[in-house]
LUMSE-833646 format. One line per field, with one value per residue (C-alpha): residue in one letter; z negated, x negated, y. Coordinates in pm, 1 decimal, decimal comma, padded with zeros to 6 digits. Last residue first. Example, Ala and Ser with C-alpha at 12.3 -4.5 7.8 and 13.67 -1.06 7.14 Angstrom:
BEGIN
residu <- S/A
w <- -00714,0/-00780,0
u <- -01367,0/-01230,0
v <- -00106,0/-00450,0
***
This chain:
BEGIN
residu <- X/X/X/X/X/X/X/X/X/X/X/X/X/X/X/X/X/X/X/X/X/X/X/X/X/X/X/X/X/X/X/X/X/X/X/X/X/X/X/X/X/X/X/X/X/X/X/X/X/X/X/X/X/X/X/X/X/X/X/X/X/X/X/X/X/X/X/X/X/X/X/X/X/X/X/X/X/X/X/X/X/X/X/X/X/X/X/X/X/X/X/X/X/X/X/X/X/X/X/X/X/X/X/X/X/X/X/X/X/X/X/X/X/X/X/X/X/X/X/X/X/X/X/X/X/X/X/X/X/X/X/X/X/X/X/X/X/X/X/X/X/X/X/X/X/X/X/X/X/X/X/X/X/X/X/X/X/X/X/X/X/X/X/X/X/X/X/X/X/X/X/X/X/X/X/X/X/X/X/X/X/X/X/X/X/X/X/X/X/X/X/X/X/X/X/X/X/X/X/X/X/X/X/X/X/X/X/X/X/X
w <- -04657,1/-04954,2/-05170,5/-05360,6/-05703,9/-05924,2/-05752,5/-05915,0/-06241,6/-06548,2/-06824,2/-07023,4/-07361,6/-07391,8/-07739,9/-07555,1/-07383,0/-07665,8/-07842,0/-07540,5/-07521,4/-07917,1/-07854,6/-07567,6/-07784,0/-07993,1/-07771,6/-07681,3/-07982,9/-08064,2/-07827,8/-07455,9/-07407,4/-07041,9/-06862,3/-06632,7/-06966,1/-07296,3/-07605,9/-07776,9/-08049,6/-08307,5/-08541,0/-08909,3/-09095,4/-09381,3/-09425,6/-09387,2/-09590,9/-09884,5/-09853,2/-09835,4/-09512,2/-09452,7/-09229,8/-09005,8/-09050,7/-08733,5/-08647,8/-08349,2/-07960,5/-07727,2/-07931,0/-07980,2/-07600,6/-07467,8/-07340,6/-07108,2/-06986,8/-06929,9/-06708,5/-06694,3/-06400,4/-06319,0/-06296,5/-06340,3/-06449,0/-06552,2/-06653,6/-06431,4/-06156,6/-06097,9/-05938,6/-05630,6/-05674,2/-05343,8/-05370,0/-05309,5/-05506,6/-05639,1/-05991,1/-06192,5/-06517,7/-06889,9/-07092,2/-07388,0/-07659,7/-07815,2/-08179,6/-08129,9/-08461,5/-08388,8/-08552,3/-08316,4/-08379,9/-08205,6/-08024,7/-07970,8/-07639,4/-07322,9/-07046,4/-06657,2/-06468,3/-06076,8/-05968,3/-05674,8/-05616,0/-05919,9/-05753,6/-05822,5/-05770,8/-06070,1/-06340,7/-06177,7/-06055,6/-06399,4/-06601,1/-06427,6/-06428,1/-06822,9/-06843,2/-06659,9/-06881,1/-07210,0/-07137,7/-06889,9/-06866,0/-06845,9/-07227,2/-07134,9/-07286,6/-07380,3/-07238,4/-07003,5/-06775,5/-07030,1/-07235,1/-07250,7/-07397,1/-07223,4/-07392,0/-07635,0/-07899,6/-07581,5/-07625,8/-07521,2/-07195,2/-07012,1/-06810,6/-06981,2/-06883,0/-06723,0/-06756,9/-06492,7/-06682,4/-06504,3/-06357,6/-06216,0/-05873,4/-05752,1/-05806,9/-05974,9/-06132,7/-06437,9/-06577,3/-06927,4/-06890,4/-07152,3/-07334,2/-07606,0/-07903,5/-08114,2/-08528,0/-08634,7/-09011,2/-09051,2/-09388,1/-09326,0/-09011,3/-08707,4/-08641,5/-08448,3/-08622,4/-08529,0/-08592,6/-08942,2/-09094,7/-09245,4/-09431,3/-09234,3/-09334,0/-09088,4/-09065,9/-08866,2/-08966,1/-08735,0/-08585,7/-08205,2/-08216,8/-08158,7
u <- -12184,3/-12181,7/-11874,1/-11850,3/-11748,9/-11539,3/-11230,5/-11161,0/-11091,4/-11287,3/-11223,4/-11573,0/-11516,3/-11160,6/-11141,7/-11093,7/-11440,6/-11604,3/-11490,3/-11564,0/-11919,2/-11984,3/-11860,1/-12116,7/-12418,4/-12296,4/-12365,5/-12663,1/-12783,5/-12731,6/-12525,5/-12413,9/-12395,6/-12463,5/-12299,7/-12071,8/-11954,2/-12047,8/-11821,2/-11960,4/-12202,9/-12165,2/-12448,8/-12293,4/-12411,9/-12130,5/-12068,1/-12364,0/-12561,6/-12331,2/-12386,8/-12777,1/-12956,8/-13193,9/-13016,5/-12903,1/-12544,2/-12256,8/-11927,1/-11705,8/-11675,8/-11408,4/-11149,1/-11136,9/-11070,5/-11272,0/-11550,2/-11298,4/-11110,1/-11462,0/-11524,2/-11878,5/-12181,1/-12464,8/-12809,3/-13096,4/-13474,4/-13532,1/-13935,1/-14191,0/-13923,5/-13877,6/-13515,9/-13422,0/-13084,2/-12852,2/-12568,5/-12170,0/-12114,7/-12279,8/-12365,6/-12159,2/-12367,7/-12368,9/-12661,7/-12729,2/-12990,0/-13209,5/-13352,9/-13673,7/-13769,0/-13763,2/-13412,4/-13261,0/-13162,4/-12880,2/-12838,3/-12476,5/-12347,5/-12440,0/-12277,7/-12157,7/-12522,2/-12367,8/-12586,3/-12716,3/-12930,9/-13114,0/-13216,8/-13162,4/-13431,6/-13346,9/-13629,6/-13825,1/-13538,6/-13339,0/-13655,7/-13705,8/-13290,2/-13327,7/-13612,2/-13443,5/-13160,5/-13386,6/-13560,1/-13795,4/-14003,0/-14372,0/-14421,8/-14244,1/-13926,3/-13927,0/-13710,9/-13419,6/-13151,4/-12946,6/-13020,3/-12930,6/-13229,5/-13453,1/-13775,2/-13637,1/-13938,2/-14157,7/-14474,7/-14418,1/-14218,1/-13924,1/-13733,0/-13492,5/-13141,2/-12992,1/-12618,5/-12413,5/-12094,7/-11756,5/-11438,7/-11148,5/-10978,3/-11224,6/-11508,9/-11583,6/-11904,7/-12060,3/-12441,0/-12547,9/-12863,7/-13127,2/-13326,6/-13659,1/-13760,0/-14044,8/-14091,9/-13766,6/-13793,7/-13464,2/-13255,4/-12883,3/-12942,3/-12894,3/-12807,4/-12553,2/-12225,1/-11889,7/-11729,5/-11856,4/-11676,3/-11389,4/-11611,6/-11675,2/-11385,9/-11481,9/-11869,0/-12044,5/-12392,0/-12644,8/-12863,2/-12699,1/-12803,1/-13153,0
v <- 14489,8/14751,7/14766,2/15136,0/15094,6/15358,3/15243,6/14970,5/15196,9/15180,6/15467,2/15417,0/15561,2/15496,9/15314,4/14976,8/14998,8/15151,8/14834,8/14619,0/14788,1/14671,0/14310,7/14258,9/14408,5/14155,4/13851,7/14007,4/14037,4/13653,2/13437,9/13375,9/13005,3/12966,5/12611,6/12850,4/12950,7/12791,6/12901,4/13244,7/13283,8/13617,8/13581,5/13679,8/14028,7/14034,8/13656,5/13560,5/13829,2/13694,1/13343,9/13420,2/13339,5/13071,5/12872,4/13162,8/13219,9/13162,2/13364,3/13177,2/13276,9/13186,0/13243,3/13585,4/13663,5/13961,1/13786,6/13641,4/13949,8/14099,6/13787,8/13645,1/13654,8/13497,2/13542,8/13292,4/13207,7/13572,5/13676,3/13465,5/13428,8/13805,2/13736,0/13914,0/14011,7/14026,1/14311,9/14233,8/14450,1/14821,4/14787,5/14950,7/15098,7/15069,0/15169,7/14951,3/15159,5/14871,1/14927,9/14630,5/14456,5/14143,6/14085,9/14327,6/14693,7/14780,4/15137,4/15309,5/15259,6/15395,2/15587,3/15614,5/15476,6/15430,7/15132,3/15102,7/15366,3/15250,5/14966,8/14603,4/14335,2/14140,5/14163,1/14496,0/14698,7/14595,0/14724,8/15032,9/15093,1/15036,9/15277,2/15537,9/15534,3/15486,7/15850,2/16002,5/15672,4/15647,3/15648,3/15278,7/15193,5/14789,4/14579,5/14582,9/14294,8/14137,4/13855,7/13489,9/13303,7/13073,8/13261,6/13497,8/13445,7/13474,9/13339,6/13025,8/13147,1/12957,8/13234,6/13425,5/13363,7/13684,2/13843,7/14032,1/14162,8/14092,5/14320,2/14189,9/14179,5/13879,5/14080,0/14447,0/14454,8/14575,6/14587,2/14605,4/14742,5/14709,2/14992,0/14947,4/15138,8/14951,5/14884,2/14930,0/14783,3/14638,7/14590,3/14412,6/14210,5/14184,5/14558,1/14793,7/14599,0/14521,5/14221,2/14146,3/14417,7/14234,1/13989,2/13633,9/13356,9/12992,4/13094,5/12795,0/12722,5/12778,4/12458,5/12516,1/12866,2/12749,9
***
């Protein structure tokens, strides 16, 4: 899909960061994801999913992260986001040290997200929920980072204006992955509370396990 958007060469100054897809949402459901760190190779990276293949999935085959929709079951959108990253990639809660969230986004399908951010314990081995995640792998905060490795696209049907001031953020392919959509600016929003100080990483916030 994000391969029939229009590239945006001059988007408005605020197009960067934004907690919506769009300018006027109606938020219909209240959902949590995890957006999960790990320290490898002397740097840290963000564990990412591709959807599995679903027809009635509008996400199907999509880049995501690990979450979904907060059960009445769940104490808040922490413990709904661990639920959801036990049940998609194997992953337990006692694994991953939960240090914050970010402010919620409110997706195009009418779903305001609240991203938690935890360190995931690593080395760990994910058991993938085949019917929901087809793969995990993992990309560089330094790269995500990098302006040019993602450009500003429109929807077809959007007006010039709403393109230039609500854009889809779509990053370069990595590890054959192209990282795009809510996601994608989920991303952008935890690098900005990254580089305002909200989450002080050091290497040795995680613990290896063998």
């Amino acid at each position: 899909m994000f391969d029939k958007l229009t590239q945006i060469d001059s988007p408005d100054d605020i197009a960067l960061h934004q907690n919506a897809d769009s300018p006027r949402v109606e938020v219909l459901h209240q959902a949590a994801v995890l957006i999960p760190l790990v320290w490898q190779d002397n740097q840290w990276k963000i564990l990412y999913i591709r959807r599995a293949q679903n027809t009635k999935d509008r996400h199907s085959g999509q880049v995501a992260f690990p979450g979904g929709r907060i059960e009445s079951s769940d104490r808040d959108p922490i413990a709904a986001a661990l639920r959801e990253t036990r049940e998609e990639i194997g992953v337990n809660a006692e694994q991953i040290n939960v240090i914050g969230s970010i402010e919620t986004y409110t997706t195009v399908s009418n779903f305001e997200v609240t991203p938690v951010v935890g360190v995931v314990n690593w080395p760990t081995t994910l058991k993938l929920q085949s019917s929901e995640v087809a793969r995990a792998f993992l990309i560089p905060v330094n790269w995500l980072r990098k302006r040019e490795n993602f450009t500003f696209r429109a929807r077809q049907n959007m007006d010039p204006q709403s393109a230039r001031r609500h854009p889809i953020i779509v990053y370069e392919p990595f590890d054959d992955e192209v990282l795009w959509g809510a996601t994608a600016r989920m991303t952008i929003n935890f690098l900005k509370a990254l580089d305002e100080g909200k989450f002080p990483l050091t290497v040795a916030q995680p613990r290896t396990v063998a």
